[in-house]
MARDORO-471473 format. One record per residue (C-alpha): x, y, z; residue in three letters; residue number from 1. Coordinates in steps of 0.2 Angstrom, whole numbers, always signed. Example, Ala and Ser with C-alpha at 12.3 -4.5 7.8 and 13.67 -1.06 7.14 Angstrom:
// residues 2
KEZA, +62, -22, +39, Ala, 1;
KEZA, +68, -5, +36, Ser, 2;
This chain:
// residues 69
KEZA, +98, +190, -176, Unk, 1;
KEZA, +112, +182, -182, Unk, 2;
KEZA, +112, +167, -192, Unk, 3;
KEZA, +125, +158, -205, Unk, 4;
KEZA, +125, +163, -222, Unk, 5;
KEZA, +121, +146, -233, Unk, 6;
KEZA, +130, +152, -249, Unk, 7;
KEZA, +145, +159, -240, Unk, 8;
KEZA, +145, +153, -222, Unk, 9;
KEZA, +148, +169, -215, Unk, 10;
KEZA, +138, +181, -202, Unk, 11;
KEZA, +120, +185, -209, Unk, 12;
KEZA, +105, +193, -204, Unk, 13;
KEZA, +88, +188, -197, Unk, 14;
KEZA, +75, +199, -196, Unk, 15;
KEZA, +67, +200, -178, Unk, 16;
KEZA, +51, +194, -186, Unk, 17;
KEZA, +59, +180, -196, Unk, 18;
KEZA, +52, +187, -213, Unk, 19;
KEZA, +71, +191, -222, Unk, 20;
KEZA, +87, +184, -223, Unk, 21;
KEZA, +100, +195, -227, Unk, 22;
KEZA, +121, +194, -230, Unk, 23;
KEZA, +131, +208, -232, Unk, 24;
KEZA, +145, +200, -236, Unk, 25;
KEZA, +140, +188, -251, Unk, 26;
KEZA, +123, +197, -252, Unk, 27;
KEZA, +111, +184, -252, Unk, 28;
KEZA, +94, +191, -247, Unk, 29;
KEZA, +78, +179, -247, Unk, 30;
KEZA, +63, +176, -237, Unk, 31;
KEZA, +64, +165, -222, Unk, 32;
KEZA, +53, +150, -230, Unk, 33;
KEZA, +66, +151, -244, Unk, 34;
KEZA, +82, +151, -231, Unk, 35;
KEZA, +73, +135, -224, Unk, 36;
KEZA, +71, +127, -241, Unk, 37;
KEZA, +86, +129, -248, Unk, 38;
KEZA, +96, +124, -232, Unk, 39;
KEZA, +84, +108, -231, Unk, 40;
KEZA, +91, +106, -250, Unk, 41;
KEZA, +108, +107, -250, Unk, 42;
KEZA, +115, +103, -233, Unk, 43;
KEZA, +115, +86, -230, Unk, 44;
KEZA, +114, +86, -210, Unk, 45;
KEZA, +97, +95, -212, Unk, 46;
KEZA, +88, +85, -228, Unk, 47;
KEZA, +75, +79, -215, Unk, 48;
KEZA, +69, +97, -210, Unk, 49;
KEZA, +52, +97, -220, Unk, 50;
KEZA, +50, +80, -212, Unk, 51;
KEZA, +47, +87, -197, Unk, 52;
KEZA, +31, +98, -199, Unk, 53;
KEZA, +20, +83, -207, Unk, 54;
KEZA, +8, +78, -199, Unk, 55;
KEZA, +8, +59, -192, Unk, 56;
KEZA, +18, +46, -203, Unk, 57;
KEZA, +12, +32, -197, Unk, 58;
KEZA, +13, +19, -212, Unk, 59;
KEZA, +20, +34, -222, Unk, 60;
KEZA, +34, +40, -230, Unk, 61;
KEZA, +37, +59, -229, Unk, 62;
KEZA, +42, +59, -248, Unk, 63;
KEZA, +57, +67, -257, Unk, 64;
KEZA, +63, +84, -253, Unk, 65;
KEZA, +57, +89, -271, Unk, 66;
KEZA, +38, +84, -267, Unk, 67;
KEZA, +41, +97, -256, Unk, 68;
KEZA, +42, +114, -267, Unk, 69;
C-alpha cells in the first residue's frame, strides 16, 4: 500500500499487514508504531493522533506528546 514518506514526502510502502514502512527513495524503513510516532511528533496537522486512543478524558488532559514514548 502506498503511503507518503515523512522524511522525503515521496511514495513509500506499507506492508499489507501494517508491520513495516519502507521508502525507496530516501530509504526510511521503520515499524508502523514508529511511522505513527514520529508523524504524530513532527507534523503539526497530526500532534493530536495519540489523543485519540485514550481512553475517556473526561476532566482530563491527554498530556504532551512526550508522555507518550
Amino acid at each position: 500500500m502506498k503511503i507518503i514518506c515523512p522524511k522525503c514526502k515521496k511514495n513509500a510502502e506499507l506492508a499489507m499487514d501494517f508491520s513495516l514502512v519502507k521508502c525507496e527513495n530516501c530509504g526510511l524503513d521503520m515499524s508502523y508504531g514508529e511511522y505513527v510516532k514520529f508523524i504524530a511528533h513532527n507534523e503539526t496537522t497530526y500532534s493530536d493522533i495519540l489523543g485519540d486512543y485514550t481512553g475517556s478524558t473526561e476532566g482530563q488532559t491527554a498530556g504532551s506528546l512526550d508522555e507518550w514514548d
